[in-house]
Every structure is written in C-alpha cells, then in structure tokens.
N, C-alpha and C positions, 0 to 999 in steps of 0.2 A: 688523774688528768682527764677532764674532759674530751669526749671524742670531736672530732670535727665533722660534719655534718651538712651533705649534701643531699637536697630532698629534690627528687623528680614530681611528676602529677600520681606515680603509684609504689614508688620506693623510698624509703631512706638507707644512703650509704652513709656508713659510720665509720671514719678512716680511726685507728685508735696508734697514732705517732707514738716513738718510743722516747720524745725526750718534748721540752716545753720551745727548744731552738727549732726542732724539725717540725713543731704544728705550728709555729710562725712561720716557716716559709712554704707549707703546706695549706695554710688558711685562706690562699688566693679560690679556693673550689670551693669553700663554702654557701651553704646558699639554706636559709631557713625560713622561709614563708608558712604562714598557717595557711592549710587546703582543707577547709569547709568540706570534708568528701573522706568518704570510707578508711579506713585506717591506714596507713602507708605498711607495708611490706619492710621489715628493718632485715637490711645486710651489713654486715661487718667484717670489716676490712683490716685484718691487724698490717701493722707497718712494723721491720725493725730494721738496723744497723747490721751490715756485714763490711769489714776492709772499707768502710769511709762511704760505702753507697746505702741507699735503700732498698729495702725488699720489702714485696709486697704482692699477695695471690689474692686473685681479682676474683671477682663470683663464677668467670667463664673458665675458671682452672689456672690462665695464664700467670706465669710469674715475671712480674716486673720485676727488675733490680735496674738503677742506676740513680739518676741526680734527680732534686724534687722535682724538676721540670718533667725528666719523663713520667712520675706518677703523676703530674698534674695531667699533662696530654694526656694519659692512658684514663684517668679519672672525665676528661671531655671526652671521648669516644664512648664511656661506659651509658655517660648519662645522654648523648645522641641518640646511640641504640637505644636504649631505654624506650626512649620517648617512640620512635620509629616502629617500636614493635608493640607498645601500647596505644597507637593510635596510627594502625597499619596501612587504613583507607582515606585517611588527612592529608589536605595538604595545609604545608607550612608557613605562612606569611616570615619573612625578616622582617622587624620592626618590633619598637616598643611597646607597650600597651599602658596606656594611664588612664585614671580616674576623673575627670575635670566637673566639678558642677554634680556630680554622680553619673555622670554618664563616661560610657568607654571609647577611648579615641584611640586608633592605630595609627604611630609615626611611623612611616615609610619612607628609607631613603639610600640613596648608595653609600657605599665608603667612604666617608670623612664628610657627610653631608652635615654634621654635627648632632645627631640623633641622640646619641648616650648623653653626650652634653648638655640638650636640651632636657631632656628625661631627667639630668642632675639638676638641673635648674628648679625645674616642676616641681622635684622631691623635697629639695630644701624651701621650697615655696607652700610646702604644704599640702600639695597635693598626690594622691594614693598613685605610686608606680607598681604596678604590677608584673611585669619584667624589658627585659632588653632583647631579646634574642630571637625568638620565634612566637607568632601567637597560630594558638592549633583552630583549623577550621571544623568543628565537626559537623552533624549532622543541623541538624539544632540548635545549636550554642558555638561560642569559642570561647580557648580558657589558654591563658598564656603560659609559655614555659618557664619554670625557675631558675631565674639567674639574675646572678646581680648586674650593676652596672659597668661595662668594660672599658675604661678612658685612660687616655694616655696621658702623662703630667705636662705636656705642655699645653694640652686642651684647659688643662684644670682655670689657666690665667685668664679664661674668659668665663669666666662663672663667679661672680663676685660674692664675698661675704662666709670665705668656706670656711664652714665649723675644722677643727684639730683631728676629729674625726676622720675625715677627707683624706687630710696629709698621713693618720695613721694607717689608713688601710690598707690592709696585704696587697702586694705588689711582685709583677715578675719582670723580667728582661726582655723585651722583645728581638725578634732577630738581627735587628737596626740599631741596638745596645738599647732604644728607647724603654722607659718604664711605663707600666698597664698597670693601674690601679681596679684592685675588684671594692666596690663601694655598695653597701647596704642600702635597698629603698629606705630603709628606713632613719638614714641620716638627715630630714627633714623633720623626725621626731613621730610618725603614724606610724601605726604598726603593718607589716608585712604582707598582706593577706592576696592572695589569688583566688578565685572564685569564677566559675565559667557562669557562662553570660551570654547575653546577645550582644553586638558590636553595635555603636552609635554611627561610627563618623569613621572617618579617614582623611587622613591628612598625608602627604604626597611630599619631604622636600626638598627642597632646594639650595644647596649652597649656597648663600652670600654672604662670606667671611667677612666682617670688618664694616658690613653694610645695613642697609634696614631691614626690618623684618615686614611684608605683606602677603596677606593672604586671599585667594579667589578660590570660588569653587568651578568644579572641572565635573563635565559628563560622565557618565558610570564606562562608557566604552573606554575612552580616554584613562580611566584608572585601571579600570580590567587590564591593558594593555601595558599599561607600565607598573604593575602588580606583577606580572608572568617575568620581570626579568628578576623578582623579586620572593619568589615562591622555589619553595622543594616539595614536588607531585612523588609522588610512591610511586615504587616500580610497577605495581601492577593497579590496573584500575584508572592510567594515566586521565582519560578521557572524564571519566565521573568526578574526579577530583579538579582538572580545570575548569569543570561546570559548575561545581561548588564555590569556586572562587571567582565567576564570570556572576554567579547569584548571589553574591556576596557586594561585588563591587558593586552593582547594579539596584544592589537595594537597600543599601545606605548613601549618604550624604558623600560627597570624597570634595577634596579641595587640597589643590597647592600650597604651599607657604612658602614663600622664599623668606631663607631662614638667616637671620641676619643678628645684630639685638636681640637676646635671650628675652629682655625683659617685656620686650614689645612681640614677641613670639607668643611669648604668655599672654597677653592682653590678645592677641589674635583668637588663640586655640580657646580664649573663655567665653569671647564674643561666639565661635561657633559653636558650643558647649551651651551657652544658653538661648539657642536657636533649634535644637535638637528639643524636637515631642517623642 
C-alpha cells in the first residue's frame, strides 16, 4: 500500500495507514507538489489499529491515538511547525498564490471571501495554483506553502463544470457537521509545481456573493495596512518582519477585486497579469 504523503518546502511525511479504508479517510492531508530545490528530508510515520482507534508516534516522540480526525489535526500542527521553524525570520502572508500569464499573483482575503473558490476556478481554468494557505516572505524571494485546496461543498455550486475529481476528493466533517473537501491544484490537469520567486501583484478581496466581479488598484499603504490583519510575524524579530511585508506591499502592484462571477474574476486577474513588466 502506497504511503500517503505530505511534502512541506524541506520535509516529506509519509503516513504508511494499516488498511486501504483508513488511507481514505486519512488522504484529506495529502499534499504532493514537485519543489525545484534540494532533496526533502523523508520521515515516516507508521499508523496502526488498536480497540477501533488509531495510533500513531509523530517525529516529536508524541503518541497519538484516537479518530482519523485527531491524526489529521496533529498531522496540521506538525506541518505548521515545520514551516515556522524552517523559515524562523518570515513572515507569513494568508492567501493563495497563482500563476496567471507567468507571473505570480497573491489572493488575499478574509474568511469566506471566496479565495479557495476562486483558486478552484483558476485551477480548472488552466491556470498553475501554487497553494492556498500561506505564502512565505523571505529575504529575496517568496515561495508558497504546500497545501491543497480547502472548500466546503456548498462553495463547490459556484464553480461551474466540476470534473468527478472534485466530487471524489477526501473530505472531513467540519465542526458545523458541514463537509471540507481537500482538492489537488492539479485537478485543472498542470502539474503541481511550487518554486520560490519574486511576487508580481497582489490582489486584495472582496466578498460579493451572487454579484459582479471588478477590480481597481489601491496604494501600497492601503495594502500594507490591510495585509497586517492578514499576516503571521515570528515571535522574535517582530519589527524586521513587518518591514518585510510594508517592502513587499510597497513594491509590487496591489489592487481590490470585488469578488463576485468566478468567471469575470478571471478575466480581471488576466487583465492585471498582462499589465505586469
């Protein structure tokens, strides 16, 4: 049986499930992007069956045992940390990061702004996502974290044309009973691929459920500012890491989208995508 397989930007966890039922409901933390970049570090993670739970001893010694959900949570905190201690002086953007035109655009937005949605859109559009969840600011470059897409099924009824793919992917229960579908960039049919970079643009948005999609561009102060409710700074070094991100917003393009029509959203972010030197 194939292990399951979660790659950070300098590890692979390799969960190895003891049966073909518990790496189906185990396969919501998968995440396989090819990283252009030094070898990843493999850890293995065996799983087995005790009395109807799972167990499972994590790289930090801990022993997990109970329902796949708690190895799923203990599998996100592993790969948080991860990231947090490889890239100790970053800070974090929330937002997705895509390819549009070859250039890299960061969607930024709050909770339920429709972000992952749109991302899903993109992907089945053709166009290279390269994650959902955080993109890392480093010195020089930024390169986003691995993870797939996180959407809840009744987002899914606004995103037209969804391959079986979609409907098949691992899925858990959220606290609300609601189901989170984890969905592959790669369900638009491109391959995987993360690769650190300079950032193009930034895109800012906006809720408007059921409405049009337009977009304006916005001053760099004006992003810097609504970027900080949108960032995770390291404990230490607070100061140089919000300066990072105040040089960041400041020197790329940023713009609003009020985010309405998927399809007209796309037609926006390619019009800014081919405005970008």
């Amino acid at each position: 049986m194939r292990p399951i397989v979660c790659r950070t930007l300098r590890r692979e966890y390799r969960l190895h499930p003891p049966s073909d039922e518990v790496a189906h409901l185990l396969r919501f933390v998968e995440a396989t992007p090819d990283l252009p970049a030094p070898a990843l570090e493999i850890v293995d993670i065996p799983v087995r069956l005790r009395d109807g739970f799972l167990v499972a001893t994590l790289p930090s010694g801990e022993l997990v045992e109970g329902t796949p959900n708690h190895l799923i949570s203990a599998m996100h905190r592993i790969v948080l940390v991860d990231l947090i201690e490889g890239e100790p002086q970053a800070p974090f953007v929330h937002g997705a990061t895509v390819m549009i035109g070859g250039r890299r655009i960061l969607l930024v937005g709050h909770k339920a702004s429709g972000k992952s949605t749109l991302a899903l859109h993109l992907a089945l559009a053709g166009h290279e996502v390269e994650g959902d969840e955080h993109l890392v600011l480093r010195e020089s470059e930024v390169v986003a974290r691995p993870r797939t897409l996180r959407i809840k099924e009744g987002s899914l009824r606004l995103v037209p044309g969804l391959p079986e793919q979609v409907r098949d992917a691992p899925f858990i229960h959220n606290w609300d009973g609601s189901v989170i579908r984890s969905i592959s960039p790669t369900v638009g049919g491109r391959p995987w691929v993360i690769r650190a970079g300079r950032l193009d643009a930034i895109v800012l948005l906006v809720a408007n459920h059921g409405g049009r999609s337009a977009a304006r561009p916005i001053p760099g102060k004006e992003a810097f500012a609504r970027l900080m409710s949108e960032v995770m700074l390291p404990q230490g070094g607070v100061a140089a890491a919000a300066g990072r991100l105040r040089q960041v917003a400041m020197g790329v393009p940023a713009y609003q989208l009020l985010l309405g029509d998927l399809v007209a959203a796309e037609w926006h972010l390619s019009g800014i995508a081919s405005q970008l030197t």
